[in-house]
TIKOL-995937 format. One record per residue (C-alpha): residue number from 0; residue in one letter; chain; x, y, z. Coordinates in pm, whole numbers, plus 50000, padded with zeros to 5 digits. Example, Ala and Ser with C-alpha at 12.3 -4.5 7.8 and 13.67 -1.06 7.14 Angstrom:
2
<0; 'A'; 'A'; <51230; 49550; 50780>>
<1; 'S'; 'A'; <51367; 49894; 50714>>
//
This chain:
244
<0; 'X'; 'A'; <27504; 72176; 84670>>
<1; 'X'; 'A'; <27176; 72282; 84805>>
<2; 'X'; 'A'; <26969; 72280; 84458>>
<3; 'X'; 'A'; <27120; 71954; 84427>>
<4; 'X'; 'A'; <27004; 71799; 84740>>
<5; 'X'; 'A'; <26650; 71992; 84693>>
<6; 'X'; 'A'; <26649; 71845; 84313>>
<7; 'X'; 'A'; <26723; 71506; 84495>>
<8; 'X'; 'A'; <26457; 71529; 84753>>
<9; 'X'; 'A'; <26194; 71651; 84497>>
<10; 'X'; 'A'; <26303; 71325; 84280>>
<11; 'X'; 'A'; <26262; 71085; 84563>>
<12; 'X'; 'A'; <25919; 71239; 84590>>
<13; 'X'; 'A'; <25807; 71204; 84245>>
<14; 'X'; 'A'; <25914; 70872; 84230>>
<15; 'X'; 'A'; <25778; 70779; 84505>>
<16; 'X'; 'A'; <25430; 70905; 84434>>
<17; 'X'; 'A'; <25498; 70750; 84111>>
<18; 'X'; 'A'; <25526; 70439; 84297>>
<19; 'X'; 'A'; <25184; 70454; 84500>>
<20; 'X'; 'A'; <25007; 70526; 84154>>
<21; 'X'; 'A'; <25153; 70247; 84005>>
<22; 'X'; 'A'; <25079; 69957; 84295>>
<23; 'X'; 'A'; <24680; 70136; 84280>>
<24; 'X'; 'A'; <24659; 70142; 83908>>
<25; 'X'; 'A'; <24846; 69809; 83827>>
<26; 'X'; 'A'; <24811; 69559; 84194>>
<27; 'X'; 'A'; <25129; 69380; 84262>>
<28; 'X'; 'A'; <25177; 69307; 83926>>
<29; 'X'; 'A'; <25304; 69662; 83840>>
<30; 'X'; 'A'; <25633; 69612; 84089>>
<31; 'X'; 'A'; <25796; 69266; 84040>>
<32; 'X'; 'A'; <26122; 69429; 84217>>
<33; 'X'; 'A'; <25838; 69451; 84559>>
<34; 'X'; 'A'; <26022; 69118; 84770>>
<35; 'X'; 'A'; <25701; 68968; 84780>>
<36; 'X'; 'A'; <25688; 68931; 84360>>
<37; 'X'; 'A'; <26047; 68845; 84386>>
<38; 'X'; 'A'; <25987; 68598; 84585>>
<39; 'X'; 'A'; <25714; 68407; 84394>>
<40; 'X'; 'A'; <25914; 68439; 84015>>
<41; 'X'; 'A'; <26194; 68270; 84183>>
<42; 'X'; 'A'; <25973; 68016; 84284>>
<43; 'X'; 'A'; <25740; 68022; 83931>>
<44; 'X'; 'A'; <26085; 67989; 83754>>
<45; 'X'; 'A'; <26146; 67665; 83880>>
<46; 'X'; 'A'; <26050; 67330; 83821>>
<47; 'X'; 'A'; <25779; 67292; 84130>>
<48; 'X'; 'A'; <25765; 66946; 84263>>
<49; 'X'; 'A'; <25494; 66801; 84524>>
<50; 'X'; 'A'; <25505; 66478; 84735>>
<51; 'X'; 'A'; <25204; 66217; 84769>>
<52; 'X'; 'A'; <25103; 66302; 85147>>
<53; 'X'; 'A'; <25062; 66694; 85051>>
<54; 'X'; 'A'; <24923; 66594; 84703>>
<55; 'X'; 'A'; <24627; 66398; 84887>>
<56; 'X'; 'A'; <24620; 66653; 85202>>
<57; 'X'; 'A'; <24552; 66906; 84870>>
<58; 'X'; 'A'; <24264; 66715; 84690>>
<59; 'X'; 'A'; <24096; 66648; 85062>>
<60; 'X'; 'A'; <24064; 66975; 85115>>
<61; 'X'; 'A'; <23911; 67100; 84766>>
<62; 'X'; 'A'; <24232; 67251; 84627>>
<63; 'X'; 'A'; <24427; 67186; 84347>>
<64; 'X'; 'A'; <24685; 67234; 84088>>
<65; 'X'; 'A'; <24540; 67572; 83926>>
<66; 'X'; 'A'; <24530; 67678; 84271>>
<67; 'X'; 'A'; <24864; 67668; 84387>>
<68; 'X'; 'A'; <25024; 67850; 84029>>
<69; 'X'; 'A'; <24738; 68105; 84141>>
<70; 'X'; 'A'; <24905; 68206; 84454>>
<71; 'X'; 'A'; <25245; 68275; 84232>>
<72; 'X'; 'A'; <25033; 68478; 84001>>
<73; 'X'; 'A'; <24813; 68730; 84131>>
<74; 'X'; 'A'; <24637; 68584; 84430>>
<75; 'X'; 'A'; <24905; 68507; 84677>>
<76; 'X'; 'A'; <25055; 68758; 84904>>
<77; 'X'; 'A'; <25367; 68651; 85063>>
<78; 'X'; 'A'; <25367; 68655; 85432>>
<79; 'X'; 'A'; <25730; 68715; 85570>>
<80; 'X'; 'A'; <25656; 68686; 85949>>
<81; 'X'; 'A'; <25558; 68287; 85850>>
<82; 'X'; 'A'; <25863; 68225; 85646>>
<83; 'X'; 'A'; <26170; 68078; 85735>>
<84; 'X'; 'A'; <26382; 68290; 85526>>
<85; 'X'; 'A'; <26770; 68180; 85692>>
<86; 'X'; 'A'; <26699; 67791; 85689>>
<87; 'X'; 'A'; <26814; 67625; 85462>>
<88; 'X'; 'A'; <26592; 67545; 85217>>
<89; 'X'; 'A'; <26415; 67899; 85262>>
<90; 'X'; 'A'; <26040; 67804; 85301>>
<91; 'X'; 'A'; <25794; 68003; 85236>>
<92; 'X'; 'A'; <25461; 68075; 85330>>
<93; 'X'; 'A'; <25190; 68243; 85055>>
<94; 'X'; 'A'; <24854; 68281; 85099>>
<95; 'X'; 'A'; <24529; 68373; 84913>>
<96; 'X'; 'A'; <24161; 68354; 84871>>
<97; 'X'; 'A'; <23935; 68138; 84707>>
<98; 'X'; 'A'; <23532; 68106; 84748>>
<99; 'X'; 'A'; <23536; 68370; 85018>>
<100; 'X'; 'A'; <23810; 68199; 85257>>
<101; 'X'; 'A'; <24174; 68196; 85266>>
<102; 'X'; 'A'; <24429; 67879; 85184>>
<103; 'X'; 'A'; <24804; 67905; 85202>>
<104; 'X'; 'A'; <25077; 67654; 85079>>
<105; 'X'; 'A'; <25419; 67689; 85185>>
<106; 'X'; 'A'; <25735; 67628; 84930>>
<107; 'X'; 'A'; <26061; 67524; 84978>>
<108; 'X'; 'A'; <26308; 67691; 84774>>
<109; 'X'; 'A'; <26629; 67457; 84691>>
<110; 'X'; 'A'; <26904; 67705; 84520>>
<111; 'X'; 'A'; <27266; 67614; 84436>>
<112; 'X'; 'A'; <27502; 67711; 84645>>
<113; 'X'; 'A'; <27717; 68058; 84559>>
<114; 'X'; 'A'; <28030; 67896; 84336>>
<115; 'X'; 'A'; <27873; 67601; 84336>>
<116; 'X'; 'A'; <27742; 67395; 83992>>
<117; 'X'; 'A'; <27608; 67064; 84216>>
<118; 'X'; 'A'; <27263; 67011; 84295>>
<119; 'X'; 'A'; <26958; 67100; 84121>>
<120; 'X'; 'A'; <26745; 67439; 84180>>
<121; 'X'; 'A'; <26405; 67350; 84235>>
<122; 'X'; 'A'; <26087; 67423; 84444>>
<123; 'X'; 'A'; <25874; 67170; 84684>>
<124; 'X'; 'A'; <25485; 67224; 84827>>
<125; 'X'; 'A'; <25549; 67051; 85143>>
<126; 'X'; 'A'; <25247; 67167; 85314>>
<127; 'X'; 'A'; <24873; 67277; 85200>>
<128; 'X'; 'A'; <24584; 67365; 85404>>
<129; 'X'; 'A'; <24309; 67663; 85447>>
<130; 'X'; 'A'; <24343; 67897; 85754>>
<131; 'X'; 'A'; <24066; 67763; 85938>>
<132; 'X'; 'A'; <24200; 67410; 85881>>
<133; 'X'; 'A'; <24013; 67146; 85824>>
<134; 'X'; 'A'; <24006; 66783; 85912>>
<135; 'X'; 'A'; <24199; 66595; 85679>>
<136; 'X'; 'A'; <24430; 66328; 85707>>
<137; 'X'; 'A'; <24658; 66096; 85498>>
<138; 'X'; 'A'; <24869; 65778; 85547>>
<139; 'X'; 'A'; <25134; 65817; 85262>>
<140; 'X'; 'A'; <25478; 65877; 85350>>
<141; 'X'; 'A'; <25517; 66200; 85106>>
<142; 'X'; 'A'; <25849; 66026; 85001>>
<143; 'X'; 'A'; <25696; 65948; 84647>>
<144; 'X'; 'A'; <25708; 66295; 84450>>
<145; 'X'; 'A'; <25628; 66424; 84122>>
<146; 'X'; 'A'; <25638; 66718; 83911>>
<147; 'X'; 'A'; <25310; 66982; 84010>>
<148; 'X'; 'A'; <25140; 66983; 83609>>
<149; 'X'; 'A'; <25105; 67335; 83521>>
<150; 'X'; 'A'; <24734; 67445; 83468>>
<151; 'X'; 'A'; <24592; 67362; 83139>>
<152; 'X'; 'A'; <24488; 67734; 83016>>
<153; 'X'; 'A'; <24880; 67792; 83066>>
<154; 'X'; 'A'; <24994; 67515; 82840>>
<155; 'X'; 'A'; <24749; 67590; 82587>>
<156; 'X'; 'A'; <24847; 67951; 82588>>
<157; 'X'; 'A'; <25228; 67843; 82593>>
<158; 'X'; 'A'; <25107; 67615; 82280>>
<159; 'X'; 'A'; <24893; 67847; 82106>>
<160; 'X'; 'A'; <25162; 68134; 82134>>
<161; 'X'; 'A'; <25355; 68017; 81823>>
<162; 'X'; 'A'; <25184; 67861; 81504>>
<163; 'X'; 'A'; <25108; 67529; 81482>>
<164; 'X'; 'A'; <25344; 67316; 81269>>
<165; 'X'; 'A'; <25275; 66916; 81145>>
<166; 'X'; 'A'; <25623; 66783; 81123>>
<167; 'X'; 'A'; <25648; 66443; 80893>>
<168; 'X'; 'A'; <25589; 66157; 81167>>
<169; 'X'; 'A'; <25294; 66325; 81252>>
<170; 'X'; 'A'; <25178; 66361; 80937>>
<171; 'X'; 'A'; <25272; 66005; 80883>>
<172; 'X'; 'A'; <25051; 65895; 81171>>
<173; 'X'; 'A'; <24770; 66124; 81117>>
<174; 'X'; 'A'; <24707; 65923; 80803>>
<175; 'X'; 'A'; <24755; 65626; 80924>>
<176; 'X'; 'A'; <24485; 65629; 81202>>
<177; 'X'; 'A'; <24265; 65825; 80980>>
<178; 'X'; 'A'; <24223; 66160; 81172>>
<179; 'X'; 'A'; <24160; 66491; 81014>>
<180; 'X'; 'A'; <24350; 66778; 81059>>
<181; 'X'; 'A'; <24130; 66997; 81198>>
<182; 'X'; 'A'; <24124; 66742; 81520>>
<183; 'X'; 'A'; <24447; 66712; 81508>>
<184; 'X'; 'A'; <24507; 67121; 81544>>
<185; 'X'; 'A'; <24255; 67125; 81799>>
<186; 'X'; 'A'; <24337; 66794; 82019>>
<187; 'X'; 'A'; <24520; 66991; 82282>>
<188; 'X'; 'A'; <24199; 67217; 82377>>
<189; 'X'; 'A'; <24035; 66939; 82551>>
<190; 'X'; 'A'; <24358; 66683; 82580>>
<191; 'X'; 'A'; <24588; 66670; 82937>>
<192; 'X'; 'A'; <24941; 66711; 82977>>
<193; 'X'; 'A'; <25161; 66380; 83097>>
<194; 'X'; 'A'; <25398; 66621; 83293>>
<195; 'X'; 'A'; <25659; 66307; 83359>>
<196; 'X'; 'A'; <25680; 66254; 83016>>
<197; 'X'; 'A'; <25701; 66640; 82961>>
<198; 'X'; 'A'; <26023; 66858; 82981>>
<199; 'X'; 'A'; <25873; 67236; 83012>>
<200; 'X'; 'A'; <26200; 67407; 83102>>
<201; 'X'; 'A'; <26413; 67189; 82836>>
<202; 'X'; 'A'; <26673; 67441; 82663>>
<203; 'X'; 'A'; <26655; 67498; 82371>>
<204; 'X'; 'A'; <26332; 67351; 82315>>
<205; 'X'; 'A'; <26075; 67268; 82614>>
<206; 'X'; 'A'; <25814; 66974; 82454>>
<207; 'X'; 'A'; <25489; 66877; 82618>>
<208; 'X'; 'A'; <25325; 66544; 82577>>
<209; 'X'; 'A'; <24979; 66537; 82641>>
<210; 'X'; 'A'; <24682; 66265; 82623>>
<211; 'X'; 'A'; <24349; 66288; 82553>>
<212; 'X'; 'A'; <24068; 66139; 82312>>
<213; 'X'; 'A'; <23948; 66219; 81922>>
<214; 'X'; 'A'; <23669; 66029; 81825>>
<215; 'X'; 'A'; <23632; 65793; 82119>>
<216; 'X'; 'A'; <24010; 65659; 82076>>
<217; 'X'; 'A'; <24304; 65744; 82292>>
<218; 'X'; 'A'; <24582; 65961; 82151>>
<219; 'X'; 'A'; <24933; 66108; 82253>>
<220; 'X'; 'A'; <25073; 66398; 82122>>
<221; 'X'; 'A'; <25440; 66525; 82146>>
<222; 'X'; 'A'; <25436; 66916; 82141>>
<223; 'X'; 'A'; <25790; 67117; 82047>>
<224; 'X'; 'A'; <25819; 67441; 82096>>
<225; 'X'; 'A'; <26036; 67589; 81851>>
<226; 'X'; 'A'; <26171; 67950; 81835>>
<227; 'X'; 'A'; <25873; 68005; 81571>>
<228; 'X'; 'A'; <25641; 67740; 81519>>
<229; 'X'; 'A'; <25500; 67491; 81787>>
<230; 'X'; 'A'; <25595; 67176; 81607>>
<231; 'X'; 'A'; <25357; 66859; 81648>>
<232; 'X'; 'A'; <25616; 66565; 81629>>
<233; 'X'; 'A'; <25445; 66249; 81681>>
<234; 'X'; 'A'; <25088; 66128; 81746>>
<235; 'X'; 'A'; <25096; 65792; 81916>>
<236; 'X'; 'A'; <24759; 65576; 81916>>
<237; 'X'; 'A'; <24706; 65256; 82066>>
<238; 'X'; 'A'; <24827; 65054; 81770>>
<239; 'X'; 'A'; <25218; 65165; 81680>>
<240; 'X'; 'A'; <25193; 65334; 81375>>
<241; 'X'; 'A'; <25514; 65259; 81122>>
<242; 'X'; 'A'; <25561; 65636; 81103>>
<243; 'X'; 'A'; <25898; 65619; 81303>>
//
């Protein structure tokens, strides 16, 4: 019994060394089971909604979109002692740093209930600001609320990941307004995503529309993302094509 409990102890040491070297070698991302991590992939997983007031509280104070996925990435450190972990939603409070200072947005975290299959699982920014806050100010009544777009280098890596496929309709309409190909393939570099017209976490297969311009005329592209191929499905100009 005593080699076992020494072999025990001398495992708990290793591992915890192991550990250490691990958090120095790799950051936070190294230990996603850490409660901080945890915390922000439940919160990454979901579909992350933001109303109007926040939204304009957010662009007043120089912050935007990229910066809030960056706080569930590798800049945000969850800080437990500002969370309201037992209400209900949970909120909670992340900050990070950007230019030298430190910002902070705080999430609410809507889960279904144990049992239960009502209600949606989603997560809110209800409030924005730097540390040393600033003096900003907004009328709206944060009752109007939308889906947070995801930042633009993520959907062109989640578009880039599989290879590009024209489907017929596109094809269809590529011809018809006389593009190329090659601007075609390389519309959603420079193009934006519509993230109400968008469906990211749509099972089996999350599309993106997104807008933008090839050779001085507005276009609309509908993305697919198949198992293998990122499937370009329709290309919508201003003059309906009879590609349908």
């Amino acid at each position: 019994m005593d080699k076992l409990w020494r072999r025990l102890k001398f495992f708990a040491i290793g591992l915890g060394f192991g550990c250490i070297l691990v958090y120095f070698t790799f950051g936070n991302r190294g230990c996603s089971w850490l409660p901080g991590n945890r915390v922000k992939n439940m919160i990454g997983e979901k579909e992350i909604i933001i109303g109007d007031s926040v939204s304009a509280l957010m662009k007043c104070n120089e912050l935007n979109n990229d910066d809030i996925y960056e706080l569930l990435k590798t800049n945000g450190d969850v800080e437990f002692s500002l969370s309201e972990t037992h209400s209900k939603p949970k909120i909670y409070y992340i900050e990070g740093d950007k230019d030298g200072s430190t910002y902070y947005a705080k999430f609410a975290l809507y889960e279904q209930e144990p049992l239960s299959m009502e209600g949606e699982e989603y997560a809110e920014v209800v409030e924005v600001n730097w540390t040393e806050q600033r003096s900003c100010s907004t009328t709206l009544s944060n009752q109007d609320k939308s889906t947070l777009p995801l930042p633009h280098k993520d959907v062109i890596a989640i578009l880039e990941e599989r290879e590009f496929k024209l489907l017929a309709e596109a094809d269809c309409a590529m011809t018809f307004y006389g593009l190329n190909e090659k601007s075609v393939l390389e519309f959603h570099l420079s193009a934006e995503i519509d993230i109400q017209s968008s469906a990211p976490r749509e099972s089996p297969n999350p599309y993106y529309v997104l807008d933008g311009i090839i050779d001085g005329q507005p276009y609309s592209v509908l993305y697919i993302i198949g198992e293998n191929r990122t499937r370009i499905a329709e290309i919508k100009g201003n003059n309906p094509s009879d590609c349908e």
